[in-house]
C-alpha positions as CSV (number, residue, x, y, z in Angstrom):
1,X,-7.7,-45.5,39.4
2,X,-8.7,-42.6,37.0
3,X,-11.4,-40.1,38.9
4,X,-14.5,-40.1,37.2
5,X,-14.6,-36.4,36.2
6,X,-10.7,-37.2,34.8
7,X,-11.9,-39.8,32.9
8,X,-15.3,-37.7,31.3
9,X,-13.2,-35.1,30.3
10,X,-10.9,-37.7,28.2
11,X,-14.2,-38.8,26.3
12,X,-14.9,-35.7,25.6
13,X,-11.6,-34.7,24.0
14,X,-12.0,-37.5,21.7
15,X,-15.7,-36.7,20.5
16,X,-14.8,-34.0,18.0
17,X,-13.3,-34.9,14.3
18,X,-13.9,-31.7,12.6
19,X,-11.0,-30.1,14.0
20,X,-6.9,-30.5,15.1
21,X,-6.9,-31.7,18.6
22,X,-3.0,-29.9,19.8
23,X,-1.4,-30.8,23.3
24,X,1.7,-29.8,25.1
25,X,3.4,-30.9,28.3
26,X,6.6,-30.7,29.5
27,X,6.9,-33.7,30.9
28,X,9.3,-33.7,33.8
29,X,12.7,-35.5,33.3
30,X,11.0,-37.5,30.4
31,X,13.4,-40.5,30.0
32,X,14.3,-43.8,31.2
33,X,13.4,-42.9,35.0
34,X,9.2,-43.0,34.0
35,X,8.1,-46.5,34.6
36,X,5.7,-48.4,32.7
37,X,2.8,-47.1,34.8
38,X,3.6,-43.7,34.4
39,X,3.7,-44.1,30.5
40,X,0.4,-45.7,30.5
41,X,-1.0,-42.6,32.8
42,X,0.9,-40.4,29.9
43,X,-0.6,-42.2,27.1
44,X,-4.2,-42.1,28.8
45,X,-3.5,-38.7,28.8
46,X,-2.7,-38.2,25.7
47,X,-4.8,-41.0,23.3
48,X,-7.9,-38.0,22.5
49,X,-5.8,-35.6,21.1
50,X,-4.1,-35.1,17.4
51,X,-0.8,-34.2,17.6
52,X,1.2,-34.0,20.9
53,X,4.4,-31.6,21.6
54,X,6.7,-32.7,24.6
55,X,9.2,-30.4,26.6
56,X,12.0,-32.1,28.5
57,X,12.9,-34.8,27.0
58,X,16.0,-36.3,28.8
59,X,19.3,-35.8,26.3
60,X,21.1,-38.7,27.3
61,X,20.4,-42.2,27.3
62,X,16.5,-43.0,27.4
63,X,15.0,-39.9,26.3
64,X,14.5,-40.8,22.8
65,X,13.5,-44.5,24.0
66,X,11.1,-43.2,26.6
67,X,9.0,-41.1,23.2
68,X,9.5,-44.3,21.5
69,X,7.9,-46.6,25.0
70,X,4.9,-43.7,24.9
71,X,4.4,-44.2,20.8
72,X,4.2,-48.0,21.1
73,X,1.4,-47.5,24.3
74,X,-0.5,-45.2,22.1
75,X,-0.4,-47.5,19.2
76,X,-2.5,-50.0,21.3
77,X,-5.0,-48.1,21.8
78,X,-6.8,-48.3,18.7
79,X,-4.8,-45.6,16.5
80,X,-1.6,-45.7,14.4
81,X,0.8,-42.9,15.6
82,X,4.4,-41.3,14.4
83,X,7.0,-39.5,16.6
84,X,10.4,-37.3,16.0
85,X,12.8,-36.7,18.7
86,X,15.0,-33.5,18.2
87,X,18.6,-33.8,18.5
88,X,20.1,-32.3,21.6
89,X,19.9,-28.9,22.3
90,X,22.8,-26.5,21.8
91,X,23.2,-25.6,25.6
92,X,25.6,-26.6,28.0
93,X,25.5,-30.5,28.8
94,X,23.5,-29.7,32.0
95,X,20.6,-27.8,30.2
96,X,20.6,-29.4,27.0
97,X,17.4,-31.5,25.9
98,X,15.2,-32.9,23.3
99,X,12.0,-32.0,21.9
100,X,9.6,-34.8,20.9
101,X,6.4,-34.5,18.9
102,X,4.0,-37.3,17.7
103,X,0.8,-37.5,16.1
104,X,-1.8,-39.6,14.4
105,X,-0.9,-40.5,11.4
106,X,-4.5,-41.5,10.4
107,X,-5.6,-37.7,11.1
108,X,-2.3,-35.4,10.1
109,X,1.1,-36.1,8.3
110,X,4.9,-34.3,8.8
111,X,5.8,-32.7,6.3
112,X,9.1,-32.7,5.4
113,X,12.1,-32.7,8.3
114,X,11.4,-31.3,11.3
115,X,14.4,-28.9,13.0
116,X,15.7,-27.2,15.6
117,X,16.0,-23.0,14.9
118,X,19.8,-22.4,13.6
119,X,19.7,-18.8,13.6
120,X,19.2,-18.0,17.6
121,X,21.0,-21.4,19.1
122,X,24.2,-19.1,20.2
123,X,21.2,-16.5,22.0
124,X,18.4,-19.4,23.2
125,X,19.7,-22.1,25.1
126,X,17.1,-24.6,24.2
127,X,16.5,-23.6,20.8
128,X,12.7,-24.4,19.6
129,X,11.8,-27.5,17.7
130,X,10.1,-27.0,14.5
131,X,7.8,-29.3,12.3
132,X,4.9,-28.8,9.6
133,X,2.0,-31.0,9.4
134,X,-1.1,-31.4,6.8
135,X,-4.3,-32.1,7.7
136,X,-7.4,-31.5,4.9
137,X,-4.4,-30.0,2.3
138,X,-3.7,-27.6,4.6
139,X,-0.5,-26.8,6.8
140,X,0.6,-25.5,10.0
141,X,4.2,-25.2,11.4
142,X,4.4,-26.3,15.6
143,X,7.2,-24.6,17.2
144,X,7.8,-26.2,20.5
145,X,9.9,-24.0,23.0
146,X,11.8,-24.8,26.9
147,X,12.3,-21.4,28.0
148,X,15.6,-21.2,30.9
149,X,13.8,-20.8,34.2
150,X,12.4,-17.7,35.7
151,X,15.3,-16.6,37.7
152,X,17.3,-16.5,34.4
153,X,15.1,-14.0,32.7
154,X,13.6,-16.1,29.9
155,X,12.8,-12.7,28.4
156,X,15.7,-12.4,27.2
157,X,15.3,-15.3,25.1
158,X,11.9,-15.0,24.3
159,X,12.1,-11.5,22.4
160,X,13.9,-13.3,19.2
161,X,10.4,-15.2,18.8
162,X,8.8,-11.4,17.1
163,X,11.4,-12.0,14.0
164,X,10.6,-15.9,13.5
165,X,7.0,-15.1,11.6
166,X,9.0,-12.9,9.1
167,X,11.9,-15.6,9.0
168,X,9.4,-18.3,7.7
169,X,7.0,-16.2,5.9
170,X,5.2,-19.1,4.4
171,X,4.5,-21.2,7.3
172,X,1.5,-20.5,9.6
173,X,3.5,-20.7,13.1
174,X,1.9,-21.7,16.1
175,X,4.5,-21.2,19.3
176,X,3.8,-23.6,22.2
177,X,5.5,-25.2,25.0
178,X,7.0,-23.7,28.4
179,X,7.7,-20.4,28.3
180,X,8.8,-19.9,32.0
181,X,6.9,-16.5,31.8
182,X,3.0,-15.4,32.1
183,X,1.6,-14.0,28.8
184,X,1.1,-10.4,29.9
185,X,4.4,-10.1,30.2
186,X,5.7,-7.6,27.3
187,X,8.2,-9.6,26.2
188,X,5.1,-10.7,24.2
189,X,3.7,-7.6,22.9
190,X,5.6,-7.8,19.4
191,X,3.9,-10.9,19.1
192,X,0.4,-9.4,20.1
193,X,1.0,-6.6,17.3
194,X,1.4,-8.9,14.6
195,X,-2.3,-10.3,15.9
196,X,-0.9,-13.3,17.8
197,X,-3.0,-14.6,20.8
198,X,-2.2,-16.5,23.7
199,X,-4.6,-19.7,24.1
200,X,-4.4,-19.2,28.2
201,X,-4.8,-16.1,30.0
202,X,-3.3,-15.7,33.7
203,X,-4.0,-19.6,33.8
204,X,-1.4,-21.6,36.5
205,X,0.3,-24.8,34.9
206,X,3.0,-25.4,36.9
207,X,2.2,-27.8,40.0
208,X,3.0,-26.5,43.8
209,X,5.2,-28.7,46.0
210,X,2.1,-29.4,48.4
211,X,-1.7,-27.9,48.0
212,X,-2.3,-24.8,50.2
213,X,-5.4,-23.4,50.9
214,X,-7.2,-25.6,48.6
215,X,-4.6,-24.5,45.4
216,X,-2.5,-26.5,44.0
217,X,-1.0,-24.8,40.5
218,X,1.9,-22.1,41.2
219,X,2.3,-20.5,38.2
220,X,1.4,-19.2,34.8
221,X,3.9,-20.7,32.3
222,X,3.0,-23.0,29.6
223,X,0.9,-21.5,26.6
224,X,0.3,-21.8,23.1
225,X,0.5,-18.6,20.7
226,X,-1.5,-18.6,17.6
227,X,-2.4,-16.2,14.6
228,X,-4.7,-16.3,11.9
229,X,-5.3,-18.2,9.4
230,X,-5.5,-20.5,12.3
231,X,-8.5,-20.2,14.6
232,X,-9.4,-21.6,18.1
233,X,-12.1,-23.3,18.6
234,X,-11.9,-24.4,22.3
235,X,-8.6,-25.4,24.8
236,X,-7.8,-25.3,27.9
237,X,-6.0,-27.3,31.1
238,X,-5.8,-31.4,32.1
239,X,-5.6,-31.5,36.0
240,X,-4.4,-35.2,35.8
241,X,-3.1,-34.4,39.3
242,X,-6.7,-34.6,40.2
243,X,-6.5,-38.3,39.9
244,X,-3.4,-39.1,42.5
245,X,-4.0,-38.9,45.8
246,X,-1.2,-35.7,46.5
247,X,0.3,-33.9,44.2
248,X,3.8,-35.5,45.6
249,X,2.2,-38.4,43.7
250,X,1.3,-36.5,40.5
251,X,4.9,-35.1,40.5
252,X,6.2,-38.2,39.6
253,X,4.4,-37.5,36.5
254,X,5.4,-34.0,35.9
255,X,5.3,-30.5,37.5
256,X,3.8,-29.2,34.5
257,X,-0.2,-29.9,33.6
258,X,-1.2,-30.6,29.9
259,X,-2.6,-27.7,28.0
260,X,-4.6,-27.8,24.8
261,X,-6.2,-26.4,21.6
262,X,-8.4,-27.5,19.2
263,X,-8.3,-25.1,16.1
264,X,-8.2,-25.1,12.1
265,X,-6.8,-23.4,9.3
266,X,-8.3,-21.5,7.5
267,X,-6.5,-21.4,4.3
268,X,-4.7,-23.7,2.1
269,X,-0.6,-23.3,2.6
270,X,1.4,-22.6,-0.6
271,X,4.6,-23.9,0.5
272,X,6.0,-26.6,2.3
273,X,8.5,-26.3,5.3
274,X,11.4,-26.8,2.9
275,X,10.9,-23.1,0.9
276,X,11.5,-21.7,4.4
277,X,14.9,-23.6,5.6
């Protein structure tokens, strides 16, 4: 069962309309080992928001089927939705993994193909995921981004993100996903100088093994980086741990927590994905 303050702040998410309701998890090992519980609990999850971006989706056999499972949930709940998988990653076979992304097609629409970045695949091991969406005639570009783990430096993968706004001049970029590194790291001040902001600041999303001394996040990695023209309106964190009984339980799930933004654009887009590619 759902905890009541879980289930409040689900209503919630779903009582706005004026804006774009954007979530991200990396979902642990997303593939064919979630059951059809755990997809429900995912879907639950993830029915108030807009458009959804998904780390760690398994490369192999099931990953694409388990984004596919989680659409067809979410389509019985009362709205249409659409999904992409990414291919596999570039990486070596035991790194490599999908991106997924899905939204409500009664609220937004892809435009164009979504694509994983060419230029940096030799340099990023899981290069990001791209895709544009429309909402009100106006268009933003998702990039959705697995960072390699801390003890890898994912700084050293993270400092090609300050050329990708001048790559795709014409697309208003919003970088999301895990970055395996806190935002006040200066990998990230390029980004800050070209008036980027980080939705979280020194926020823990990553989930502890066991809960010590009452705290049960471990660290500040996932985040979502925006610039004008689009604008935050509100975001923040889903504890969904908070409704298992241990976070061995919730694990099952993901070691990640959800995090969110609901924002607009300001200004009508010119182009299309397809000018930039």
């Amino acid at each position: 069962m759902l905890r009541l303050s879980y289930i409040c702040f689900l209503l919630l998410t779903s009582l706005s309309f004026s804006q774009i309701k954007l979530l991200s998890w990396n979902i642990e090992n997303f593939g064919k080992s979630k059951t059809e519980k755990e997809l429900e609990l995912i879907a639950q999850t993830l029915q108030g928001f807009d458009l959804v971006a998904v780390q760690e989706v398994v490369a192999g056999y099931g990953g694409a089927q388990a984004v596919a499972q989680l659409a067809d949930v979410l389509n019985r709940k009362g709205s249409p939705w659409d999904y992409v998988v990414s291919d596999p990653t570039s990486s070596s076979a035991y790194k490599t993994e999908r991106y997924a992304f899905l939204w409500k097609t009664s609220k937004i629409k892809k435009i164009g193909r979504a694509w994983l970045e060419k230029k940096y695949h030799l340099a990023i091991d899981r290069e990001p995921f791209y895709a544009t969406f429309e909402y009100q005639k106006k268009t933003f570009t998702v990039v959705n981004f697995h960072a390699i783990t801390k003890n890898k430096q994912p700084e050293t993968e993270i400092k090609y993100f300050k050329e990708l706004p001048a790559q795709y001049p014409n697309l208003h970029l919003i970088f999301l996903g895990d970055f395996n590194c806190p935002q006040s790291h200066s990998v990230f001040n390029p980004l800050k100088k070209m008036g980027y902001t980080p939705l979280l600041i020194h926020q823990k999303t990553s989930l502890k093994k066991q809960t010590k001394n009452g705290e049960s996040l471990a660290s500040a990695f996932d985040n979502i980086w925006y610039a004008k023209p689009v604008q935050k309106k509100n975001g923040g964190v889903i504890p969904f741990y908070k409704s298992f009984p241990s976070l061995q339980e919730a694990r099952k799930i993901s070691d990640h927590i959800p995090i969110w933004m609901e924002f607009v654009v300001t200004i009508a887009s010119q182009k299309s994905s397809r000018d930039n590619r």
